[in-house]
Every structure is written in structure tokens, then in C-alpha cells.
Gaussian input, Z-matrix of N, CA and C with variables (Angstrom, degrees):
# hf/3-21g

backbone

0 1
 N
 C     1     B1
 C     2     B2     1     A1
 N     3     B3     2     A2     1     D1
 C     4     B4     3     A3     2     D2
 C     5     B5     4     A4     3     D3
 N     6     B6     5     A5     4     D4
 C     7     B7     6     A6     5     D5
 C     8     B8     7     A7     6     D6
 N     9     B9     8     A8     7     D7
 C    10    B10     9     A9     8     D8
 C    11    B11    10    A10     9     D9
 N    12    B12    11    A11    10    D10
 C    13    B13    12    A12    11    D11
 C    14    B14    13    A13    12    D12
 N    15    B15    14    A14    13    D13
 C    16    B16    15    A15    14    D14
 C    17    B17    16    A16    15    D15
 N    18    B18    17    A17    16    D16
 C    19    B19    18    A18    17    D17
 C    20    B20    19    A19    18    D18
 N    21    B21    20    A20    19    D19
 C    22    B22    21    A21    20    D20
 C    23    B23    22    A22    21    D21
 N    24    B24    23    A23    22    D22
 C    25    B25    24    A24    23    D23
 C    26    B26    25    A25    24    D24
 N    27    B27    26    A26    25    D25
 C    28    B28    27    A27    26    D26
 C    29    B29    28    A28    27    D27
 N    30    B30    29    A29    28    D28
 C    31    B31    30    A30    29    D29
 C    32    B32    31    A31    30    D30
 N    33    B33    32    A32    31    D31
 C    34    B34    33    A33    32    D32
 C    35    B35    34    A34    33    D33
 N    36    B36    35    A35    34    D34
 C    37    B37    36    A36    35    D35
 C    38    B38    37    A37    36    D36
 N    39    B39    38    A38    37    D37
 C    40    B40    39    A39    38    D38
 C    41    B41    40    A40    39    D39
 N    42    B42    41    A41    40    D40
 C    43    B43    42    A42    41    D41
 C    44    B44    43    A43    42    D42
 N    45    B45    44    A44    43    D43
 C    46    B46    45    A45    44    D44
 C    47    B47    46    A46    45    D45
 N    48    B48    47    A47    46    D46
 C    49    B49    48    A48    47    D47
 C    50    B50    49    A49    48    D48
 N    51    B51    50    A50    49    D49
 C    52    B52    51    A51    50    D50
 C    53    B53    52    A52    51    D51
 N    54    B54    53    A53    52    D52
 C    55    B55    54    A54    53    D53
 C    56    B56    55    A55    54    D54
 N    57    B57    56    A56    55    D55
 C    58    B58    57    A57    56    D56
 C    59    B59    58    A58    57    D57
 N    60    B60    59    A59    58    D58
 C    61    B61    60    A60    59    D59
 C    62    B62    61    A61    60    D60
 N    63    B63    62    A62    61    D61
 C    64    B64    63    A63    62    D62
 C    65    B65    64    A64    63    D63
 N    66    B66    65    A65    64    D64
 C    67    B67    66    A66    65    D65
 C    68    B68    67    A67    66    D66
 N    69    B69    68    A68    67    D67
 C    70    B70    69    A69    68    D68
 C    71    B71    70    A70    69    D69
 N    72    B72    71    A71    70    D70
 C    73    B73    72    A72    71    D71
 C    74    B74    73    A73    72    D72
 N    75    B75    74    A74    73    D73
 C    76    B76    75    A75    74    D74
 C    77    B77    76    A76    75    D75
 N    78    B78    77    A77    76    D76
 C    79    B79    78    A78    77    D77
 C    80    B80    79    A79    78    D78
 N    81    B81    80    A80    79    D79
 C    82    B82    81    A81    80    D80
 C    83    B83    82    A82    81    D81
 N    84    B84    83    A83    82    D82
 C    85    B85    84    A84    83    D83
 C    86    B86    85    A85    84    D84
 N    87    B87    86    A86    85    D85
 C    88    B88    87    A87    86    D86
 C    89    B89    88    A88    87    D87
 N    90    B90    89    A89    88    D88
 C    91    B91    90    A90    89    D89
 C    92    B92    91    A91    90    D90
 N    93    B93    92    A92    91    D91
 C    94    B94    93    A93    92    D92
 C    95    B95    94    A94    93    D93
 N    96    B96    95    A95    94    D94
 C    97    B97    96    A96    95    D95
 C    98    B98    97    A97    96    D96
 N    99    B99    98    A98    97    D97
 C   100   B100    99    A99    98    D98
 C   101   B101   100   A100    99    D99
 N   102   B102   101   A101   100   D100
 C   103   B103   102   A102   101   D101
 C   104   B104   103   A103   102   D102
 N   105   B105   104   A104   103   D103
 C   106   B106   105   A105   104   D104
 C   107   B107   106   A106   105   D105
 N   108   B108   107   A107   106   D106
 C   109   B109   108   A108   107   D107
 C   110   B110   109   A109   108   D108
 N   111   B111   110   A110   109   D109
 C   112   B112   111   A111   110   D110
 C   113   B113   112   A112   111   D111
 N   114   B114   113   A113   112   D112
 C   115   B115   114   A114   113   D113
 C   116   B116   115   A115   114   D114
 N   117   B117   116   A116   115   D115
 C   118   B118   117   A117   116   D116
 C   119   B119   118   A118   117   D117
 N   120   B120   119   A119   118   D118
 C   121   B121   120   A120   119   D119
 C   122   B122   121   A121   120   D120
 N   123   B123   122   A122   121   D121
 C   124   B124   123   A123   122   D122
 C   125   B125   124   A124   123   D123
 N   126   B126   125   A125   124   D124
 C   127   B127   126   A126   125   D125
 C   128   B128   127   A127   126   D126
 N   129   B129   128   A128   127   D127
 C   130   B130   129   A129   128   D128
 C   131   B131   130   A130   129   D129
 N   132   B132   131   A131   130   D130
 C   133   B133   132   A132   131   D131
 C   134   B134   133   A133   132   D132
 N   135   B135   134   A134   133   D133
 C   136   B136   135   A135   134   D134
 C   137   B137   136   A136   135   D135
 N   138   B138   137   A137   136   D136
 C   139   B139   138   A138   137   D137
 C   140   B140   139   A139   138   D138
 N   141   B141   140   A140   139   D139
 C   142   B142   141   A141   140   D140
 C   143   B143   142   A142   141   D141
 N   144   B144   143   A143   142   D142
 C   145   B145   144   A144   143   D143
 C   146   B146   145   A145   144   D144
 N   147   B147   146   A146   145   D145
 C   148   B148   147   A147   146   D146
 C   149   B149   148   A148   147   D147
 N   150   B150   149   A149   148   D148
 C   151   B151   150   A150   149   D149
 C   152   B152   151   A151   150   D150
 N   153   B153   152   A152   151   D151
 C   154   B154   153   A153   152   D152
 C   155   B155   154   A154   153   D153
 N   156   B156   155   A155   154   D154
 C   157   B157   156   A156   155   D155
 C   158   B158   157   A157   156   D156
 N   159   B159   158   A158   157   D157
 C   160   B160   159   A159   158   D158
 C   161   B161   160   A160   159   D159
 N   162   B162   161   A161   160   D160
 C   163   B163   162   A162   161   D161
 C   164   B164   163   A163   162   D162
 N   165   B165   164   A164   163   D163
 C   166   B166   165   A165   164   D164
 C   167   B167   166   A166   165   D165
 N   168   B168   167   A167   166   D166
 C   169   B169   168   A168   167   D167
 C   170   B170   169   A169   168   D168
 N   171   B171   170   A170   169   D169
 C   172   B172   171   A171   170   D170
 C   173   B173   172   A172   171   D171
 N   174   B174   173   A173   172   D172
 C   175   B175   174   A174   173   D173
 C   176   B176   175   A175   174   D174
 N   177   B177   176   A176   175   D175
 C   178   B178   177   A177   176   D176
 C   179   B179   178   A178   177   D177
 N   180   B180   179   A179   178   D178
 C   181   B181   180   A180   179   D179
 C   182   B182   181   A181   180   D180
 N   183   B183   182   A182   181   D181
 C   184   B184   183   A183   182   D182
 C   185   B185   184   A184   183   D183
 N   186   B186   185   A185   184   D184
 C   187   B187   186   A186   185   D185
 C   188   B188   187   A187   186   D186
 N   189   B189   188   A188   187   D187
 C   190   B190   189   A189   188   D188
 C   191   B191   190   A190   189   D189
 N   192   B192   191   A191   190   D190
 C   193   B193   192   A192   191   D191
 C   194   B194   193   A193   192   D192
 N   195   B195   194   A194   193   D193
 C   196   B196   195   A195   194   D194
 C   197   B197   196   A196   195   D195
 N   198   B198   197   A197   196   D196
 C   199   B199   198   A198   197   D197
 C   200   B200   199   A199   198   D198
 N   201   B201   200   A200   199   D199
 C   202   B202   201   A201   200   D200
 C   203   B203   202   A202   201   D201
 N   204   B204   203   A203   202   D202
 C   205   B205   204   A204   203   D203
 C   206   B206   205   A205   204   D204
 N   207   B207   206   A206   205   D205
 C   208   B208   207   A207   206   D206
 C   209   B209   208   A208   207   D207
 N   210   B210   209   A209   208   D208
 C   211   B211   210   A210   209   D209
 C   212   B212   211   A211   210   D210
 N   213   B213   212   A212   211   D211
 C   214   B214   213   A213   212   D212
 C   215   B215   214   A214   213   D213
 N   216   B216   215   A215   214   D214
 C   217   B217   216   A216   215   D215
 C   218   B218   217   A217   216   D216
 N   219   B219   218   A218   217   D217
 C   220   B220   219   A219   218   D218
 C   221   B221   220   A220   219   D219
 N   222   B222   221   A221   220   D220
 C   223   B223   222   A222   221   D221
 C   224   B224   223   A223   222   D222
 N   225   B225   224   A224   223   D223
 C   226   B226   225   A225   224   D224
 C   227   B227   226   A226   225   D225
 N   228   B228   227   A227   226   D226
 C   229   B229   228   A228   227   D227
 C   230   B230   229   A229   228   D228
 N   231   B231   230   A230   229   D229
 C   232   B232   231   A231   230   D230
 C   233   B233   232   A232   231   D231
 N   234   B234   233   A233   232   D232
 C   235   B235   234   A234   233   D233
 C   236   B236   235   A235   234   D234
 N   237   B237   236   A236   235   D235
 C   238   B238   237   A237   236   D236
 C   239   B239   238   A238   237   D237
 N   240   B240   239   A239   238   D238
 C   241   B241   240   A240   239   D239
 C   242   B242   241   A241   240   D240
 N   243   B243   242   A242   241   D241
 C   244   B244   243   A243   242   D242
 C   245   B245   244   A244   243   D243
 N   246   B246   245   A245   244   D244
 C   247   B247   246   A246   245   D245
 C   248   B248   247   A247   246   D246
 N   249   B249   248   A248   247   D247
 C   250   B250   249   A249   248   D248
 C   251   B251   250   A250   249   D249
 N   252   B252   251   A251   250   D250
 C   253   B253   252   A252   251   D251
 C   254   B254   253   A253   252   D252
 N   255   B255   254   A254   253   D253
 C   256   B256   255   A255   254   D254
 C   257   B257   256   A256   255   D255
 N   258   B258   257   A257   256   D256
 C   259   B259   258   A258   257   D257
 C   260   B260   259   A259   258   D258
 N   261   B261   260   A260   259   D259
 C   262   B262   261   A261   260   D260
 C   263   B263   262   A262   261   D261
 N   264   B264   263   A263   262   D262
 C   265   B265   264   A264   263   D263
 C   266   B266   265   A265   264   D264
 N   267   B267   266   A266   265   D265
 C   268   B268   267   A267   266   D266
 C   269   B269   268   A268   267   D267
 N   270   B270   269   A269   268   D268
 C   271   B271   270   A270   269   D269
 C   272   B272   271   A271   270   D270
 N   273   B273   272   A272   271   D271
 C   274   B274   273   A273   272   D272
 C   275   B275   274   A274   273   D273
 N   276   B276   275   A275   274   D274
 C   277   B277   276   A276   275   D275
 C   278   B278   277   A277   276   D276
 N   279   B279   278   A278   277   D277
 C   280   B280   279   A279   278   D278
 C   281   B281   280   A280   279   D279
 N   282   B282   281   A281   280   D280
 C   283   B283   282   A282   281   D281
 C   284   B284   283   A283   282   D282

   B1=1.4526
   B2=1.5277
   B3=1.4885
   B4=1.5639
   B5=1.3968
   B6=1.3443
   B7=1.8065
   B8=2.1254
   B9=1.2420
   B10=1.6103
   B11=1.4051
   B12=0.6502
   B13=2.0180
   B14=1.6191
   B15=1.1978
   B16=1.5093
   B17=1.0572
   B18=1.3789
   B19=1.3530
   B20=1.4418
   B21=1.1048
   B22=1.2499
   B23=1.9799
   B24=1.2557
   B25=1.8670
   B26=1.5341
   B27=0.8383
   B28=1.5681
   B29=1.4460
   B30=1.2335
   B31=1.3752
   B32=1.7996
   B33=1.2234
   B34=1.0030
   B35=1.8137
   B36=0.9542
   B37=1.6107
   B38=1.4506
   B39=1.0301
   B40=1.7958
   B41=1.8904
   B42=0.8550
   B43=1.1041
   B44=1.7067
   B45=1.4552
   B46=1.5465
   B47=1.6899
   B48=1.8681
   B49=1.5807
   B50=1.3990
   B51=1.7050
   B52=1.5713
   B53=1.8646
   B54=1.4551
   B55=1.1128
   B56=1.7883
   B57=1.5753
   B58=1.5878
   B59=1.4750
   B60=1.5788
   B61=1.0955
   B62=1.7762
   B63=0.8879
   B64=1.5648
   B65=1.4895
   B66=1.6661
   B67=1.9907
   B68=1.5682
   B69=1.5207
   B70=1.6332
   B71=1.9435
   B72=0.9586
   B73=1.2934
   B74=1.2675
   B75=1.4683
   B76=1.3547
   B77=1.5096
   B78=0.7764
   B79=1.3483
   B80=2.0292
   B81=1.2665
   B82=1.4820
   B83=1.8138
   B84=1.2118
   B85=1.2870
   B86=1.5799
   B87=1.6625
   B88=1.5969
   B89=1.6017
   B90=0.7474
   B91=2.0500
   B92=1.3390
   B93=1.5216
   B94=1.2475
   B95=2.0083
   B96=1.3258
   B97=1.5770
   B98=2.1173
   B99=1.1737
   B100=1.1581
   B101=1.9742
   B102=1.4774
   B103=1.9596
   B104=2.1388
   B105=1.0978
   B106=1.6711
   B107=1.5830
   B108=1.8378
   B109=1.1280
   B110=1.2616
   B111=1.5470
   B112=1.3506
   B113=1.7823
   B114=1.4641
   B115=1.2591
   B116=1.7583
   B117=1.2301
   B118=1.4523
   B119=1.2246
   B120=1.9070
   B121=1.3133
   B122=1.2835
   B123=2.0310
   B124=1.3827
   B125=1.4848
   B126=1.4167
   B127=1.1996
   B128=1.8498
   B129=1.4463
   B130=1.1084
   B131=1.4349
   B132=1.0152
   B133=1.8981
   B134=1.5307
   B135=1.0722
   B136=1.7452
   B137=1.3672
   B138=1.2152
   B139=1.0285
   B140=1.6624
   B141=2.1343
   B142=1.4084
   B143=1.7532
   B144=1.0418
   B145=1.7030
   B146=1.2210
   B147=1.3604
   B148=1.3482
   B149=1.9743
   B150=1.4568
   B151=1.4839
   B152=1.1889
   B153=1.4188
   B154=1.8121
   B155=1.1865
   B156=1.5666
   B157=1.5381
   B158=1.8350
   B159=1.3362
   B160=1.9388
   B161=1.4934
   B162=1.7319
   B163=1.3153
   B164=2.1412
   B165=1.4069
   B166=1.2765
   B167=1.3593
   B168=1.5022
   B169=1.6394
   B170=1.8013
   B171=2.2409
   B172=1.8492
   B173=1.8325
   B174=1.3603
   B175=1.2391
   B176=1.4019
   B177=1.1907
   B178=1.3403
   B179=1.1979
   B180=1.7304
   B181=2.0508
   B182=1.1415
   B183=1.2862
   B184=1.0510
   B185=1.7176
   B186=1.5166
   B187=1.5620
   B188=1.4750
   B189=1.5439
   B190=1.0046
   B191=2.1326
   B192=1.1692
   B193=1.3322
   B194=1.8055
   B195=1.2777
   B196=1.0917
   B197=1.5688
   B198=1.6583
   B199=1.2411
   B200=1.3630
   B201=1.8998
   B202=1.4344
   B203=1.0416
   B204=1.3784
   B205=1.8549
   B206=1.8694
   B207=1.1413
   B208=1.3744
   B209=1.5770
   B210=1.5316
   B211=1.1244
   B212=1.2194
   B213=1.0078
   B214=1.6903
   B215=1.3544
   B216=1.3613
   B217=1.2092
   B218=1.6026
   B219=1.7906
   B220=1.5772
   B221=1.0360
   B222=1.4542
   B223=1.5128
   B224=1.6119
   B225=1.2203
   B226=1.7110
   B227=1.5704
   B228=0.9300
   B229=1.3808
   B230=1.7383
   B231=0.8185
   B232=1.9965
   B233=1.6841
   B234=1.2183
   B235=1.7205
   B236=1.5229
   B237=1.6145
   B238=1.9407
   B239=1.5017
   B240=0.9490
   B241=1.3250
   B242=1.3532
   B243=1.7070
   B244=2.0051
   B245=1.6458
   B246=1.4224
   B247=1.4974
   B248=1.2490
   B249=1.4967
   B250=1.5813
   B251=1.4353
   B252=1.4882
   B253=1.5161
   B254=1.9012
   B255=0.8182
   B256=1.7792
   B257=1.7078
   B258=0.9261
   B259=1.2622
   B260=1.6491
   B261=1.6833
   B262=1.7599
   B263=1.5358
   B264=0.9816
   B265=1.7052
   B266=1.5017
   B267=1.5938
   B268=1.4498
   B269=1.5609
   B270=1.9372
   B271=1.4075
   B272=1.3639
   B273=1.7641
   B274=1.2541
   B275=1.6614
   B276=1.0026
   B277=1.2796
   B278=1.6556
   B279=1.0299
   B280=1.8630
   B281=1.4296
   B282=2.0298
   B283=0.9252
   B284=1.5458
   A1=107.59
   A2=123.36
   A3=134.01
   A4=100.58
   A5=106.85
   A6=113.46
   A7=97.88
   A8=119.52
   A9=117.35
   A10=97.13
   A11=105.19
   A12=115.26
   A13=111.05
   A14=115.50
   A15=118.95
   A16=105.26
   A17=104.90
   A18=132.38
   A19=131.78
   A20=128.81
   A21=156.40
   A22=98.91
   A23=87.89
   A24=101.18
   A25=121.43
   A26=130.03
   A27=136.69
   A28=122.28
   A29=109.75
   A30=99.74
   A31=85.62
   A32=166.42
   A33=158.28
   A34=121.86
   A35=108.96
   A36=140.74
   A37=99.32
   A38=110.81
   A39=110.95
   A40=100.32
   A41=141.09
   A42=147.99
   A43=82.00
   A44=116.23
   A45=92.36
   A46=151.93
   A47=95.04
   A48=111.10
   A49=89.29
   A50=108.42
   A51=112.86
   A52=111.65
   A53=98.85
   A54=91.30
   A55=126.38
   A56=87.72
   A57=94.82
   A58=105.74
   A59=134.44
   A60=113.63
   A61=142.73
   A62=114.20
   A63=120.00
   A64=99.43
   A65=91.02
   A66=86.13
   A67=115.84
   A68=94.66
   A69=112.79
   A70=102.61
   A71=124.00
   A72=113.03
   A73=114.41
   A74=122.26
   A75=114.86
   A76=113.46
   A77=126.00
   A78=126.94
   A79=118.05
   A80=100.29
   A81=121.19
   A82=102.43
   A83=121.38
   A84=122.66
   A85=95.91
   A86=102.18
   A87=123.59
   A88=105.39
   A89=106.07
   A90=121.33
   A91=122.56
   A92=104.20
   A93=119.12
   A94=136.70
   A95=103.89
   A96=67.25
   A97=105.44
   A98=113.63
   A99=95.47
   A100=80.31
   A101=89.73
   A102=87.85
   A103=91.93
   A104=86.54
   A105=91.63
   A106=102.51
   A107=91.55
   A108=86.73
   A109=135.99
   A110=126.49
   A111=108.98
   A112=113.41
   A113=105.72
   A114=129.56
   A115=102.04
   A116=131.35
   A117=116.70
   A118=101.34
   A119=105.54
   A120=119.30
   A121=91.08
   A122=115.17
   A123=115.51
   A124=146.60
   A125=123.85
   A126=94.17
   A127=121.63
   A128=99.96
   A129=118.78
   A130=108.36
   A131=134.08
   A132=136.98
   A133=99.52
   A134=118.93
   A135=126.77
   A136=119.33
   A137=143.22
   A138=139.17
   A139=93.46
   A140=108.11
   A141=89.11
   A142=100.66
   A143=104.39
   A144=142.60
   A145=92.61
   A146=123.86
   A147=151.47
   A148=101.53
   A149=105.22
   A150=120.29
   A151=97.13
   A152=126.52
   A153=142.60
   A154=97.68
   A155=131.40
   A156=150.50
   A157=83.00
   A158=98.44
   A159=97.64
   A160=113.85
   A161=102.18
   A162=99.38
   A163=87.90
   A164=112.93
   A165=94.15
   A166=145.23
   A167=95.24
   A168=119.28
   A169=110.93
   A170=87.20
   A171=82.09
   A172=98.11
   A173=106.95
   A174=98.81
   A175=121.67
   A176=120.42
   A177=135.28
   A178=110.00
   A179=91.34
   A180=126.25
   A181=103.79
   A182=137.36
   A183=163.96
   A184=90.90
   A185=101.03
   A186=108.17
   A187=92.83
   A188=94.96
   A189=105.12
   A190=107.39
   A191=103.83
   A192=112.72
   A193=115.92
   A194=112.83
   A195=111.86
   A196=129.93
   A197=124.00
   A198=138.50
   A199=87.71
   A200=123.90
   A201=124.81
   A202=115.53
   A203=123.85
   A204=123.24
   A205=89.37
   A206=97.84
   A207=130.28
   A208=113.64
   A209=160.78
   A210=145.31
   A211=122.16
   A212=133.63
   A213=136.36
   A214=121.20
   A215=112.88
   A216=113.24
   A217=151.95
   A218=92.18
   A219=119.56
   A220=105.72
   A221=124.08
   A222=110.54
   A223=93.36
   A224=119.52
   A225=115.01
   A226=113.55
   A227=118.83
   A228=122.72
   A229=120.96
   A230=111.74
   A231=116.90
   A232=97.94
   A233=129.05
   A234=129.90
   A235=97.21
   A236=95.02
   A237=100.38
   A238=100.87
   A239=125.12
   A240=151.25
   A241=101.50
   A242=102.16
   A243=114.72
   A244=103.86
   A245=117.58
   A246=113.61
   A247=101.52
   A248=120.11
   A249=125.25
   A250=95.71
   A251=92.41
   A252=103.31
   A253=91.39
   A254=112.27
   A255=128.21
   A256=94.69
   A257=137.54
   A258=148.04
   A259=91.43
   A260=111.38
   A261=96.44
   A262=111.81
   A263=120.14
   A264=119.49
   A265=89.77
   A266=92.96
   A267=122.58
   A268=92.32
   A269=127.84
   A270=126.32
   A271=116.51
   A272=118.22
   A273=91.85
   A274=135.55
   A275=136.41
   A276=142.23
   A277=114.36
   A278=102.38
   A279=110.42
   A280=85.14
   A281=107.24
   A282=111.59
   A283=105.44
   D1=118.95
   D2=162.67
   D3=-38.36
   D4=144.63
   D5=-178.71
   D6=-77.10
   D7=-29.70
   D8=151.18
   D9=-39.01
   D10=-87.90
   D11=-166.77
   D12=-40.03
   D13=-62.10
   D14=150.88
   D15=-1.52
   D16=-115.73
   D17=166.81
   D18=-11.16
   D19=-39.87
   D20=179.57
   D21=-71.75
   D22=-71.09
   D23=165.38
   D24=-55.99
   D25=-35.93
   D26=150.68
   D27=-58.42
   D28=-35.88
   D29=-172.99
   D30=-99.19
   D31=-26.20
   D32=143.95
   D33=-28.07
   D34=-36.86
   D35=175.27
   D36=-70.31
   D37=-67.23
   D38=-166.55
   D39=-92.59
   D40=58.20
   D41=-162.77
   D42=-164.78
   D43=-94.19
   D44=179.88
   D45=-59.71
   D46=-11.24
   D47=-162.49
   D48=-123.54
   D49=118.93
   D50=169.64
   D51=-55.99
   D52=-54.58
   D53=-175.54
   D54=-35.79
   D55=-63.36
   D56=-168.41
   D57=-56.95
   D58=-41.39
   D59=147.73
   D60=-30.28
   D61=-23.28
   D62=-179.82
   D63=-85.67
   D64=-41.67
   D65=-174.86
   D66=-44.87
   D67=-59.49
   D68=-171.34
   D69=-61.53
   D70=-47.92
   D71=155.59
   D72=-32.37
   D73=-74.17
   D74=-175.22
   D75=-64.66
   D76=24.16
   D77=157.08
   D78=90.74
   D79=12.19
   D80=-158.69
   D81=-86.22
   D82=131.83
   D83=-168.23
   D84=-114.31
   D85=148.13
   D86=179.09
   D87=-63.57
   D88=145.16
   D89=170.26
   D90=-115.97
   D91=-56.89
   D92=169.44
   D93=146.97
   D94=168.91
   D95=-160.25
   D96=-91.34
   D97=176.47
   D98=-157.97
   D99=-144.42
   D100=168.20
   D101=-170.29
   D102=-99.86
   D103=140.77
   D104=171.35
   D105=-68.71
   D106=159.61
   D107=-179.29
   D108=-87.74
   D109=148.06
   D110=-161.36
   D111=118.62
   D112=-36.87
   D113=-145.03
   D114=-108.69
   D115=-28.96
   D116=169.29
   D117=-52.70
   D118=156.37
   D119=-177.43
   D120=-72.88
   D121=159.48
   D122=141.08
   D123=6.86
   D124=61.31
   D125=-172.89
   D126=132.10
   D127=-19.85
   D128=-156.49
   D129=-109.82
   D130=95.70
   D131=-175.98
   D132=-58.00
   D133=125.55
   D134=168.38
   D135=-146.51
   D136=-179.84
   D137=-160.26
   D138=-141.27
   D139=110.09
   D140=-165.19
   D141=-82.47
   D142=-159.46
   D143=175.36
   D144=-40.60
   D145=-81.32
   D146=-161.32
   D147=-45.13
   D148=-52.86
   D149=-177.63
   D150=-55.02
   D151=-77.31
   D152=177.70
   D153=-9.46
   D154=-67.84
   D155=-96.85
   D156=-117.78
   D157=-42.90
   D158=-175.19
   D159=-72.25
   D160=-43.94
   D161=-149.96
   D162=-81.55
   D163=-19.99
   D164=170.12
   D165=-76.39
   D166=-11.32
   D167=-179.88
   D168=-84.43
   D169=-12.67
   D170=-178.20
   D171=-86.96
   D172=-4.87
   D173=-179.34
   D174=-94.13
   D175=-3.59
   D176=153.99
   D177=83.57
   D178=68.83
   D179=172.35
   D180=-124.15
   D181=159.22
   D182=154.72
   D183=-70.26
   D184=154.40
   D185=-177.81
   D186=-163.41
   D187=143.71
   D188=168.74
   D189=-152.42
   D190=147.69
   D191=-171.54
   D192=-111.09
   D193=122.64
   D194=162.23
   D195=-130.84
   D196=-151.00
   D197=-176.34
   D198=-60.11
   D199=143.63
   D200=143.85
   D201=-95.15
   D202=163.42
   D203=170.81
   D204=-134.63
   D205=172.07
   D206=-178.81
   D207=-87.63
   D208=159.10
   D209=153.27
   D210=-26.02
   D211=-48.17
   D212=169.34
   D213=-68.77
   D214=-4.80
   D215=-174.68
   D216=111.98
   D217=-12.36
   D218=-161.06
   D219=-97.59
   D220=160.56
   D221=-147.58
   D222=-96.81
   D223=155.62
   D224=157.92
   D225=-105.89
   D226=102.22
   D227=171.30
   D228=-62.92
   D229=-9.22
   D230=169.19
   D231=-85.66
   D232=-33.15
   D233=-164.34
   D234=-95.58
   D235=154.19
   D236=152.45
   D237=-125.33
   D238=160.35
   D239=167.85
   D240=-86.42
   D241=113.90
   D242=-177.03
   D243=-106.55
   D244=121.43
   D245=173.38
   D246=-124.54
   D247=165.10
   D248=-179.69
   D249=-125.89
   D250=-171.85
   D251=165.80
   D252=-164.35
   D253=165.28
   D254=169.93
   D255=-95.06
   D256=162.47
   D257=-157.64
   D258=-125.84
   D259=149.41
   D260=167.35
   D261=-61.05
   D262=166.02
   D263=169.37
   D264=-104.40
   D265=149.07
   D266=-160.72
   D267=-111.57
   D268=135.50
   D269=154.16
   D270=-51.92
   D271=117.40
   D272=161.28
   D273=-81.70
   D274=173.35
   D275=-164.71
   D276=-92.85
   D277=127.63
   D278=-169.89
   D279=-113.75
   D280=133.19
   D281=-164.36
   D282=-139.52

């Protein structure tokens, strides 16, 4: 997806979904949408929601999951919508 297109899709997203609006307020960036688990068609190797959600939390983001929609807007109920955030970094303490 062109960062136009991105963009375009984000701001389409948070225009209808409070949530994802609050995200992007809070400062939380799109990743992508991912199939729940359970939920790829037949056949199809994917990496669900659940996978996204670990391997980003091992990278030390904040995550949070919501509703997906399609380009137009409509919701997909098989997908979640994966966002992160970087956490503030904390001083550590010299002791």
C-alpha cells in the first residue's frame, strides 16, 4: 500500500471507528491486518493476530488489536486490525 493510500485508509478508519481513532491519537501506528486465529481459508499459511501480537510485544511495543475493514471501509470479520506503539523509555537508575 502507497503511504497516499495509507493514509487515505487511516484516515477513513478513524473517521468511522472511535476506537481506532483514540489509537492514532494516542500516538499508535497501523501494522496490519492479520486473519484470526482459526480463520485463514483452507490451505493458506498466514501468520494469525495472535502471532503479530507476541512477536511484537517480544519486541517491546505496546499492542493493541482491533476491528479490520477492507479499503472501502467494511468491516471484515475473519481479520483484526494490529497497531503498536513504542512505549516512553524510562531513565534507568544508577545505583
Amino acid at each position: 500500500m502507497a503511504e497516499n493510500e495509507k493514509e487515505a485508509y487511516l484516515a477513513l478508519l478513524a473517521a468511522q471507528d472511535p476506537e481506532i481513532r483514540a489509537l492514532l491519537d494516542r500516538g499508535f501506528a497501523f501494522v496490519t491486518n492479520a486473519f484470526k486465529a482459526g480463520a485463514a481459508p483452507s490451505g493458506m499459511k498466514a501468520r494469525t493476530d495472535q502471532a503479530h501480537v507476541r512477536r511484537l510485544q517480544q519486541e517491546g511495543y505496546q499492542v493493541e488489536v482491533t476491528a479490520a475493514y477492507d479499503e472501502q471501509g467494511h468491516p471484515r470479520p475473519s481479520l483484526s486490525a494490529i497497531w503498536r506503539k513504542k512505549p516512553p523509555e524510562t531513565p534507568g537508575r544508577k545505583g
